[in-house]
C-alpha positions in Angstrom: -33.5 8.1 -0.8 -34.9 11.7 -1.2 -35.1 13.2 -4.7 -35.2 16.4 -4.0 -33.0 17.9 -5.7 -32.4 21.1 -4.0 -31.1 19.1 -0.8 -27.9 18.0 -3.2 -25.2 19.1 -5.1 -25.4 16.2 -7.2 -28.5 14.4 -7.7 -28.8 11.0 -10.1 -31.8 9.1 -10.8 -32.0 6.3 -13.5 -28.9 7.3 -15.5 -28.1 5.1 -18.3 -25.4 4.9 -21.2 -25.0 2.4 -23.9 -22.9 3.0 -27.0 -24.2 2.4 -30.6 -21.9 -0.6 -31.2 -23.6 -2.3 -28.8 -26.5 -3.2 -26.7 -25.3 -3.6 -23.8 -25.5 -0.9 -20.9 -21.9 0.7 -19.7 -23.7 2.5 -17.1 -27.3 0.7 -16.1 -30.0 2.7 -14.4 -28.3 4.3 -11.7 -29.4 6.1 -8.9 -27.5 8.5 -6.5 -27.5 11.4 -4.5 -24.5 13.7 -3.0 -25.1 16.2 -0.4 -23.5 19.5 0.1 -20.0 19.8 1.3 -19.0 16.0 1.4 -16.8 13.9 -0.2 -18.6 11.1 -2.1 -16.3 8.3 -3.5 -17.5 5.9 -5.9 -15.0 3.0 -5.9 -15.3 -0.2 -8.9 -13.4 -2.3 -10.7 -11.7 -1.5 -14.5 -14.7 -1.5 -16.7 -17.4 -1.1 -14.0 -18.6 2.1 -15.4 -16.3 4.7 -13.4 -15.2 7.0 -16.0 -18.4 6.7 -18.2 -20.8 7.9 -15.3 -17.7 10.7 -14.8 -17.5 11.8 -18.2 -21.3 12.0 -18.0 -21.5 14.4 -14.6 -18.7 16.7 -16.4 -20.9 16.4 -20.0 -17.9 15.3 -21.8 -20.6 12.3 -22.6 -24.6 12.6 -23.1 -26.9 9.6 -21.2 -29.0 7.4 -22.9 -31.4 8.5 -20.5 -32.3 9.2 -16.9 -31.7 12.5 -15.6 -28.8 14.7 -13.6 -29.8 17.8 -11.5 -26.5 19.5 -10.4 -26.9 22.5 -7.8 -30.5 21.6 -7.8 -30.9 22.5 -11.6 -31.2 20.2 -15.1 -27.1 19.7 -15.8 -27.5 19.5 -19.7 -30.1 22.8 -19.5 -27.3 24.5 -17.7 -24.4 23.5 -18.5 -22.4 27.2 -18.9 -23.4 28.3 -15.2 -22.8 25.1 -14.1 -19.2 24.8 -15.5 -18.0 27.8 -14.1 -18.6 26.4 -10.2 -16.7 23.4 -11.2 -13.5 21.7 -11.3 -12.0 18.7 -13.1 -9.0 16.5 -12.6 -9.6 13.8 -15.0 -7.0 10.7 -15.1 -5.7 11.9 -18.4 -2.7 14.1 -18.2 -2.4 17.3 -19.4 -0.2 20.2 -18.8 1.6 23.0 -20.9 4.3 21.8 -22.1 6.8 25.1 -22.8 5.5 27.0 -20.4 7.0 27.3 -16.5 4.6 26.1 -13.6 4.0 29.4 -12.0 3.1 31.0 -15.6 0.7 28.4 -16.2 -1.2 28.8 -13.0 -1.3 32.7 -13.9 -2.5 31.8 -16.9 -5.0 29.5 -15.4 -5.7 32.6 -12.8 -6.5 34.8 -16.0 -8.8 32.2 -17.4 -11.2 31.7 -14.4 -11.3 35.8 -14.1 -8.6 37.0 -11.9 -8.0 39.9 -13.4 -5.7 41.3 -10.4 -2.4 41.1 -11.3 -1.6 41.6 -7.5 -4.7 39.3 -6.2 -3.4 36.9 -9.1 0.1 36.5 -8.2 -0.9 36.0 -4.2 -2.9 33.5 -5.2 -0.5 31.5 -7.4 2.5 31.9 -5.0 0.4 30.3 -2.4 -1.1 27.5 -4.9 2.6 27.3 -5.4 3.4 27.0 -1.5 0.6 24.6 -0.7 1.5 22.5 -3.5 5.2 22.1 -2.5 6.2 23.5 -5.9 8.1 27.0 -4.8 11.5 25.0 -5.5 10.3 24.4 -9.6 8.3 27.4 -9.9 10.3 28.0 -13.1 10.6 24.4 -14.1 8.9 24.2 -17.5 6.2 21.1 -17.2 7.9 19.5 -20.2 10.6 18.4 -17.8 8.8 17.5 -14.8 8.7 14.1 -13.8 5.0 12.3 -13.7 4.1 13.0 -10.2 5.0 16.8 -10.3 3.0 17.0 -13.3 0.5 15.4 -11.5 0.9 17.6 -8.9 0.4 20.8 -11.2 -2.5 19.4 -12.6 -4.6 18.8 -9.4 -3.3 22.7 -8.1 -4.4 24.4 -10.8 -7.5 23.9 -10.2 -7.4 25.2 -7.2 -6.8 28.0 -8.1 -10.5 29.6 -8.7 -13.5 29.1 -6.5 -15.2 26.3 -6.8 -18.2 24.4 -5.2 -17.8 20.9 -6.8 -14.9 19.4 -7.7 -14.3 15.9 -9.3 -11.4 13.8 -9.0 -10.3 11.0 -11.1 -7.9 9.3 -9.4 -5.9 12.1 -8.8 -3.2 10.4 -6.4 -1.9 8.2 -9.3 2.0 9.0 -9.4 2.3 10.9 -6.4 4.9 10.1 -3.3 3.4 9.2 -0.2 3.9 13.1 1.3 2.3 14.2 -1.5 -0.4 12.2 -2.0 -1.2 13.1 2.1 -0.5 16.9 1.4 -3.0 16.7 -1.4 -5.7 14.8 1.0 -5.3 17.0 3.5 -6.0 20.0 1.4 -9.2 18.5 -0.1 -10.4 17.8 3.8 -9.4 21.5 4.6 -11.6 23.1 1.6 -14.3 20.3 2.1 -14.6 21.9 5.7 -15.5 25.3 3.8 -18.7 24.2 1.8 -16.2 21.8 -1.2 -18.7 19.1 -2.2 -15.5 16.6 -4.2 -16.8 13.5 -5.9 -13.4 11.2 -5.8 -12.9 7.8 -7.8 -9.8 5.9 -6.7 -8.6 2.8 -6.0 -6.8 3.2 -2.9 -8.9 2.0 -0.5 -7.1 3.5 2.5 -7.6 7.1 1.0 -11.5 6.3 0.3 -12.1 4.7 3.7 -9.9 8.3 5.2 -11.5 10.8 2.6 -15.3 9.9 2.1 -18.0 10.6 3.8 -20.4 8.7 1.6 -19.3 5.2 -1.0 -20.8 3.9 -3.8 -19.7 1.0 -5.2 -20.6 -0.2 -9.0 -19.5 -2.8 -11.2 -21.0 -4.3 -14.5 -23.0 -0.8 -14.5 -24.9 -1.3 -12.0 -24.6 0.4 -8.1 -24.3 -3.0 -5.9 -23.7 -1.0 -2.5 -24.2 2.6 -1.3 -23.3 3.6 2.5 -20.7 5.7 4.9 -17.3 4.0 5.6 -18.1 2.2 8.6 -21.8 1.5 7.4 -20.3 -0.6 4.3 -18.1 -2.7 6.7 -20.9 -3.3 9.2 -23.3 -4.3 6.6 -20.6 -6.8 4.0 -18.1 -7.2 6.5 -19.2 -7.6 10.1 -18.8 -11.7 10.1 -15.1 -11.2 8.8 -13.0 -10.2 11.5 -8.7 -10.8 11.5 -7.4 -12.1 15.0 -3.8 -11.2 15.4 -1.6 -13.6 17.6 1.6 -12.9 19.1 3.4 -15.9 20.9 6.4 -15.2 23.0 7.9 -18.4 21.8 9.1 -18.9 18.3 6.4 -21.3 16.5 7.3 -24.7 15.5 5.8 -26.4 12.2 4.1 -29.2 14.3 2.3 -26.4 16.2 1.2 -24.7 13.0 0.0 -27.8 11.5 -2.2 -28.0 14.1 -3.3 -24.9 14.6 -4.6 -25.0 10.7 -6.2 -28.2 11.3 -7.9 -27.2 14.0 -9.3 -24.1 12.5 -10.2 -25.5 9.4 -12.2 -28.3 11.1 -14.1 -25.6 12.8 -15.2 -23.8 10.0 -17.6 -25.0 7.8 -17.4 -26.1 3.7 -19.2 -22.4 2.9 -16.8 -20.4 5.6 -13.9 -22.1 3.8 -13.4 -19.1 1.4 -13.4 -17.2 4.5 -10.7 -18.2 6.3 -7.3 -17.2 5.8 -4.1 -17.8 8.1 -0.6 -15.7 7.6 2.4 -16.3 9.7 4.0 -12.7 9.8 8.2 -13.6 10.6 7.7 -16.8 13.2 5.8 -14.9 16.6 2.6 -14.0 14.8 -0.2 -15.1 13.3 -3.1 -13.7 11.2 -6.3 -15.8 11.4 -9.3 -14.2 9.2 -12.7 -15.9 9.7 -16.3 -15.3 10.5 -16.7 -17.7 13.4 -14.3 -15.4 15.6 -15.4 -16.1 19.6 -15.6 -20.0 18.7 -12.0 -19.8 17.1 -10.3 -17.8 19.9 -11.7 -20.7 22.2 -10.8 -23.6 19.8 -6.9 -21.4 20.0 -6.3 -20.8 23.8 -7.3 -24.2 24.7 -4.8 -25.7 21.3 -1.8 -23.2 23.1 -2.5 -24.4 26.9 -2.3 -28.2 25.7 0.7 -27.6 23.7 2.4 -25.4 26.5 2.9 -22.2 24.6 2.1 -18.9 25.9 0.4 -15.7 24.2 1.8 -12.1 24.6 -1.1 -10.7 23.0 -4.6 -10.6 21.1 -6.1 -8.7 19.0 -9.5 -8.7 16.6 -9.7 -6.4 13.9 -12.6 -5.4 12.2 -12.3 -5.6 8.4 -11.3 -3.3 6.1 -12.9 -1.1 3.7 -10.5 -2.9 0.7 -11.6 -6.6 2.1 -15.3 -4.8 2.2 -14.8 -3.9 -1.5 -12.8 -7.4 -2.7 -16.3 -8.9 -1.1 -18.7 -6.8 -2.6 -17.2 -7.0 -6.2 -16.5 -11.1 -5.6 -20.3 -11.6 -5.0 -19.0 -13.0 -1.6 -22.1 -10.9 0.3 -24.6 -13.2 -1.1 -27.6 -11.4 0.6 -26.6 -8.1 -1.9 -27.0 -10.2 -5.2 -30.2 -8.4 -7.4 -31.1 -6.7 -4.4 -31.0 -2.3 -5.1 -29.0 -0.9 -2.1 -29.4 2.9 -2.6 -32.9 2.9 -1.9 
């Protein structure tokens, strides 16, 4: 991986954090880079070293050692210019609790230099608009529920240019059409230079949202790729085949179908494999030995007289990529560095 560090936005090499009461390392030699207008989501477990490696990049915490370049200069020798190209939505709430939504964004507007009353207020009624929060504008934030709160938070601030942004989870509490509004305005500003560096644990909006994943746990960075790339490299044996009979199944019939199966896979594929009967027409089937099972099924069906309306092999996704990664299940990754 280049080091250059006027190529990135962000650019990590050897970062490490350990806390006085203890030896051990939250966050262990890390190495990462993210380039210019992407989104890079960095996914783990509780504990992995998220928020510390977070709380570092916004220099809420200081490293042990290693070093951070951020817009291709020294993030601790500049940290004032640096702040004011930044945004923060950390997981932590906070909000103003007496004062209305639309006078905290103008106070927010104030803070980051919009001294145009008139350039102010057009920005806060469309903050306002793209938020969906015109119907609360003069709600006070003391009596919003959690999700609108949350909602304030992550539009406020939005409301002053920024080049980076970091996101802490920032979907937590929000309703299904809010937590899409919110991902589609991220794509929107990503598309107009927005470099966001997202942590969440949804991996549907990380597999939708990011351009590049990295993936820690026990402080250490155990895979680094795209999307696709992570699922091709620690999921391509793993594939679901989806099975719709047009006859209702019988017990006898799925008794042997799960003997059969099992048979064919071996004592080290056993973890793999994974049958669901979804209402009593379909069945799930997730192993690695895919074209040897689908032959093993059709010729089961044709002996027992059934018929299939349809098949279909699905690739795995990024969340059974992730649950594989973190399990140690992709064996080949184990003390191995994956960001080189």
């Amino acid at each position: 991986m280049s080091k250059d560090q006027n190529e990135h936005c962000i650019s990590v090499s050897n970062l490490r954090k350990k806390y006085s009461k203890d030896n051990t390392y939250v966050v262990d030699g890390i190495t990462f880079d993210v380039k210019y207008g992407t989104v890079f989501g960095f996914l783990g477990p509780n504990g992995a070293g998220k928020t510390t490696t977070l709380k570092i990049l916004t220099t809420l915490l200081t490293p042990s050692s290693g070093s951070i370049y951020v817009f291709g200069k020294d993030l601790f020798k500049n940290q004032s210019e640096t702040k004011k190209r930044v945004g923060v939505v950390s997981q932590n709430p906070s909000f103003e609790a007496n004062l209305t939504i639309e006078r905290a964004l103008d106070l927010y507007g104030m803070l980051w230099g919009l001294h145009d009353k008139k350039i102010r207020k057009e920005k806060v009624n469309e903050i306002l608009h793209t938020f969906d929060l015109e119907s609360i504008r003069n709600a006070k934030n003391d009596d919003l529920s959690i999700g609108q709160r949350r909602r304030v938070q992550v539009a406020r601030e939005f409301i002053h240019e920024m080049d980076l942004l970091f996101l802490d989870e920032p979907t937590v509490g929000l309703d299904p059409s809010a937590r899409r509004l919110l991902l589609d305005y991220i794509k929107l500003h990503v598309k107009s230079g927005l470099t966001v560096f997202f942590t969440t644990h949804i991996m549907e909006e990380a597999e939708n949202l990011c351009d590049e994943i990295a993936i820690i746990d026990k402080g250490k960075i155990i895979a680094f790729d795209t999307p696709t790339g992570l699922k091709q490299k620690y999921g391509s044996g793993t594939k679901t085949i989806e099975l719709t009979f047009k006859d209702v199944l019988s017990e006898p019939f799925l008794k042997l179908l799960t003997n059969a199966i099992s048979n064919k896979n071996s004592k080290d594929d056993d973890h793999n494999l994974r049958i669901d009967l979804d209402g009593r027409h379909t069945v799930m089937i997730t192993v690695n030995n895919t074209e040897e099972i689908i032959s093993d099924i059709l010729q089961l069906v044709h002996k027992e007289g059934l018929q299939i309306r349809s098949i279909t092999i699905n690739p795995p996704s990024l969340e059974e990529v992730f649950l594989s990664v973190i399990n140690g299940d992709s064996r080949n990754m184990e003390g191995k560095m994956v960001n080189e």
